[in-house]
N, C-alpha and C positions, 0 to 999 in steps of 0.2 A: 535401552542403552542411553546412558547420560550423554549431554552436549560437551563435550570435549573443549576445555580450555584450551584456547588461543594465545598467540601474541602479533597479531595485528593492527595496524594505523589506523585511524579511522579515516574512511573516505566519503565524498558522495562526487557521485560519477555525473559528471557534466557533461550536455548532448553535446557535447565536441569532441567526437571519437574515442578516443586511448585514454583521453587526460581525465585527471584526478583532484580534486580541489576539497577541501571540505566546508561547506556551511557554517557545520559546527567549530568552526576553526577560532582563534583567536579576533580574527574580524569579523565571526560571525557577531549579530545584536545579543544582547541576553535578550531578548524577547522569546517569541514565539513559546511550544512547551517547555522551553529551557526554565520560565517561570509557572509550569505548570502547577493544579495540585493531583491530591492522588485522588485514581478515577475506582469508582467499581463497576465501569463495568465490564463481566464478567465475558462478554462474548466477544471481545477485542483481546488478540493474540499478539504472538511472535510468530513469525513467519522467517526458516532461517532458508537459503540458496544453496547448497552445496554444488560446486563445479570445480574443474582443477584451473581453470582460467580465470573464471568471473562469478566468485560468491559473494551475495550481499543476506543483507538479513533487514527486511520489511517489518511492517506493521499488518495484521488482518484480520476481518472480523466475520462471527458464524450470522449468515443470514438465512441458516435452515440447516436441517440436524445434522449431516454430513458435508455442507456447504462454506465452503471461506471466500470470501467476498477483497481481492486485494488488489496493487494497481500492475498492470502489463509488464510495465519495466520491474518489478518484480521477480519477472517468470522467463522475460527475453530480454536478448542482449539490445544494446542502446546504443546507435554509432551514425554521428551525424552531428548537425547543428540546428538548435528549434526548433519549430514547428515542420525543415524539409525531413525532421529524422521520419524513417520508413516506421508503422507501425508490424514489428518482425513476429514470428511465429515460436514456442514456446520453445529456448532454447535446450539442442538438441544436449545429452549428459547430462542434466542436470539432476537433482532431485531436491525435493523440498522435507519439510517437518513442521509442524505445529509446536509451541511453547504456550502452555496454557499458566497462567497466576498473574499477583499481582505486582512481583517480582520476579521477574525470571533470569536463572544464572546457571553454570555450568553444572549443578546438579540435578537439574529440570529435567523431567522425561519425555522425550521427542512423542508427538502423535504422528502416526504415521500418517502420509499425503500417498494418494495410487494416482492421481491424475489431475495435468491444468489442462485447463483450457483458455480459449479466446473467441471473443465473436466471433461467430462464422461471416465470412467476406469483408473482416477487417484487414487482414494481412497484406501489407502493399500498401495501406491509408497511410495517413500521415497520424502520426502518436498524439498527437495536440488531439483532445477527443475522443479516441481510443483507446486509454492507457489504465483499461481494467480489465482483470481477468480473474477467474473462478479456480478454485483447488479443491479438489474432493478428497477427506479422509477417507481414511480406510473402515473407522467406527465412528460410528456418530458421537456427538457431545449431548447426550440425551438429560447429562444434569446442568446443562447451559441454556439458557434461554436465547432466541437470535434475535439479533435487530430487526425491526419493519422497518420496506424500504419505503422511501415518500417517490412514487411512482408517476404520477398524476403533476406534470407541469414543475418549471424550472425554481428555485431559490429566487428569493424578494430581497432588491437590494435595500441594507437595513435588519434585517431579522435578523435572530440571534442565529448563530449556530456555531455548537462546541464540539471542537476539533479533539482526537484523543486518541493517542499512540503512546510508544514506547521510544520517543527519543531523548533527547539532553534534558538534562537538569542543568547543569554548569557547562557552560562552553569548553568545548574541550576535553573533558575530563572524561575518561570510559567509563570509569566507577559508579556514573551517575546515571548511563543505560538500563535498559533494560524494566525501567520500572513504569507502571501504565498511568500516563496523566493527562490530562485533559485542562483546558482554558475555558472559563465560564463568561470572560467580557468581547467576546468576539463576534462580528456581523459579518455580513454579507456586505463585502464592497463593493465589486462590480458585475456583471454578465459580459458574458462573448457574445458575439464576437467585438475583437479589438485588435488595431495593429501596435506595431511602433512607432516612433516617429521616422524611421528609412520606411514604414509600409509593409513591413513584411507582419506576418500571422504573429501575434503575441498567444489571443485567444480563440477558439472556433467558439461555435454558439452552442456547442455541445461543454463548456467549460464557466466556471466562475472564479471569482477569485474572493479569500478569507483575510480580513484587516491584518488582525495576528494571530500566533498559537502554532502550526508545526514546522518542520526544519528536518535536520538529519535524522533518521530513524525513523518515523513519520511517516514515511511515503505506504501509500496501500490504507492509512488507516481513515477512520470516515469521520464524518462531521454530521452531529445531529442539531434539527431544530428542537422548537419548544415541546414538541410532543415527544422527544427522544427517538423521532425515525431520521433514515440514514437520506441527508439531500446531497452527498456528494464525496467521492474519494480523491487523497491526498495522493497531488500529481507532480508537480513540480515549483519552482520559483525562483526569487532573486538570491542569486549566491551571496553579497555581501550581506544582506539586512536578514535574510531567511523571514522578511514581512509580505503582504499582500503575495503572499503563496496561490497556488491555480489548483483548482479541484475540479476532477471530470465530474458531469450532473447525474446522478441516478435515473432521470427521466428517461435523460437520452438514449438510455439501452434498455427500456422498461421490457420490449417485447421477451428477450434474450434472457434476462436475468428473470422474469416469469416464469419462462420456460425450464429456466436452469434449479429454481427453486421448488416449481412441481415433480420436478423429475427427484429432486432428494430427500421428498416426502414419501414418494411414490417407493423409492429403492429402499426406505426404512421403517415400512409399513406403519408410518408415523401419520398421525392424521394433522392435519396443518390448523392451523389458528386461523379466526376468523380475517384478519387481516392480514394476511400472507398472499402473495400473488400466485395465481394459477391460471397456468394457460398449458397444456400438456398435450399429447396426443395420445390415444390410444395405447398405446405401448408405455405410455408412462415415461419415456426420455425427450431431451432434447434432441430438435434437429441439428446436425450441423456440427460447428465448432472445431478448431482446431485440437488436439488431444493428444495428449503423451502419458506414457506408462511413468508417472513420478518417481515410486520405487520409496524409499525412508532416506531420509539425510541422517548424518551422525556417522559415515562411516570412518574408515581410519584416516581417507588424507585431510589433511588442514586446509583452510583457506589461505589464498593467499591473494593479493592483487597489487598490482604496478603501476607505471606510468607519469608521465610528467606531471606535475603537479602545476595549473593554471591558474593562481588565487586573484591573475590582475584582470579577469574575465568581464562581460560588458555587463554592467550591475543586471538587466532584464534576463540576462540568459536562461536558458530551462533547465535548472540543475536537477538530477535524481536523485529525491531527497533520503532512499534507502540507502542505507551503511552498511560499510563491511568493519566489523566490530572483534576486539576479542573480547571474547565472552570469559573473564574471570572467574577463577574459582571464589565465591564471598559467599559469606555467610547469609543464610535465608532471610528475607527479613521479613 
C-alpha cells in the first residue's frame, strides 16, 4: 500500500502539552539540515505515526536487520513542560511504517513495523535522557547495511559528528521534506549535564548537545562520528534558532540496545558483524521492555493534528523536532 497524500501543516510539538509551534517555521534559522547536502546513507529511514489524534512522521535508522533505532517521542505521546515531561509508554493505537530511499513521497511503499518498544524501567523517568526507542519490522532489510553503534563512553566536546535525517531544506516549504540529508561541519558542543539560568534540567548526563544540522523532521535520526558509528539520537532543542539541538548518548543505554540488537540477529538467523553489540540470553531475546503489536500504518484515515500554536515560546524550550507533514504526491526523484 502506497503512503497516502495528505494535506496537513506542518507542525513540531513542543513539551508544553497541546500546543503546536513549528521550528521549521518562518522564524525558524536556515541553518541546521534546512542547508543540508544529500546523504547516502542507506540505513537512515522515514518513520511515519499513524494515530487519529497524534500522527507525526520521524526520522529512523536500521541498527540490525530487523531493528530501527529512533527517538521515544516518536512512538509516545509528549505532554508537559522540559525536562518534568514523564518519559510515557508506547502510545496506545498507534501504528507505524518504515519509508525506505533517498527521497521519499507518496508513492513510497510502507515497510511494515510489528512492534516498539522502550527501555524497560524507563516509563515514569523524565524524557530528558530517555527519549529512544526501538521498532521492529516485520522483514528484515537484508540489502541495507546498519550503522554501528559507538557503545563504549560519551561524545568529545569538539569532534565531528554529522547529523542526518529527513527534515527541511527551505524553511517552511513541505515540498522540500522528505529527502535524506546530512551536515558535514558540525561538532560536539556541550555534554550534560546542564541547567538554565532558573536551575531547572536543560540536559541530564545521559544527553549532549550538536552546534548545528537538525530541526523539524529530524527527530529519531542519529549523528555519526568520524568512523560513521552512531554517538547519539536527535531529541529535541531551541524553537527559534533550531541550533545547538540535544541528542540522547548511545552509551547511555548500551546494555539495552545490546541486547535489543542480539535478539534481531538471533530472530533472522543472520549472523552479526564483527562489531555489532551482543549481549543476549539464551533464548535469544531481549529482557524486558515495553511492547506493543505496531500492526502497518498506511491505513485509510489521514492525519490530522491541532492546537494552539505557541511560536513566542522561551527560546531553550524542548521542542519535538518530529513533524506531522503532508506527504505530496511529487514526482520520484
Amino acid at each position: 500500500m502506497t503512503l497516502r497524500a495528505r494535506t496537513l501543516a506542518v507542525t513540531a510539538s513542543l513539551w508544553l502539552g497541546a500546543s503546536f509551534a513549528g521550528c521549521a517555521s518562518s522564524e525558524a534559522s536556515p541553518i541546521a539540515i534546512l542547508d543540508g547536502v544529500a546523504s547516502d546513507t542507506a540505513s537512515v529511514v522515514v518513520v511515519s505515526r499513524e494515530h487519529p489524534s497524534d500522527p507525526m512522521v520521524c526520522t529512523a535508522f536500521l541498527v540490525a536487520p530487523d531493528l530501527l533505532l529512533t527517538a521515544r517521542h516518536c512512538v509516545a505521546s509528549v505532554a508537559g513542560r522540559g525536562c518534568a515531561v514523564s518519559a510515557l509508554d508506547v502510545l496506545e493505537g498507534a501504528t507505524f511504517a518504515a519509508y525506505e530511499g533517498a527521497s521519499v513521497d507518496a508513492s513510497s511503499t510502507p515497510r511494515a513495523i510489528v512492534a516498539a518498544r522502550v527501555e524497560p524501567g524507563s516509563v515514569g523517568q523524565s524524557m530528558c535522557g530517555n527519549d529512544v526507542a526501538v521498532l521492529q519490522l516485520a522483514e528484515p532489510l537484508r540489502d541495507v547495511t546498519p550503522l554501528t553503534l559507538r557503545l563504549e563512553g560519551p561524545p568529545i566536546v569538539g569532534e565531528a559528528a554529522v547529523p542526518v535525517g529527513y527534515g527541511y531544506a527551505t524553511p517552511g516549504d513541505d515540498t522540500t521534506l522528505y529527502t535524506r540529508r546530512m551536515r558535514t561541519d558540525a561538532i560536539v558542543a556541550t555534554l550534560g549535564p546542564a541547567s538554565t539560568v532558573s536551575g531547572d534540567v536543560r540536559l541530564t548526563e545521559a544527553e549532549w548537545t550538536l552546534s548545528v544540522g537538525p530541526c523539524a523532521g529530524d527527530s529519531g535520526g542519529p549523528a555519526l562520528d568520524g568512523t560513521g558509528a552512531v554517538i547519539g539520537v536527535m531529541s529535541r532543542g531551541v524553537q527559534a534558532s533550531c541550533t545547538d539541538m540535544i541528542y540522547g548518548r548511545i552509551d547511555a543505554h548500551a546494555a539495552w540496545l545490546s541486547e535489543e540488537i542480539a535478539a534481531s540477529y538471533a530472530r533472522t538467523g543472520t549472523s552479526p558483524p564483527d562489531d555489532a553489540a551482543i549481549a543476549v540470553d539464551d533464548a535469544g531475546a531481549p529482557d524486558g521492555g515495553a511492547v506493543v503489536d505496531a500492526g502497518v500504518a498506511g491505513g485509510s484515515g489521514g492525519c490530522t493534528a491541532s492546537g494552539s500554536s505557541r511560536p513566542g515560546a522561551l527560546a531553550w524550550l524542548a521542542l519535538v523536532a518530529g513533524v506531522v507533514v503532508s506527504l505530496r504526491r511529487r514526482s520520484p526523484r
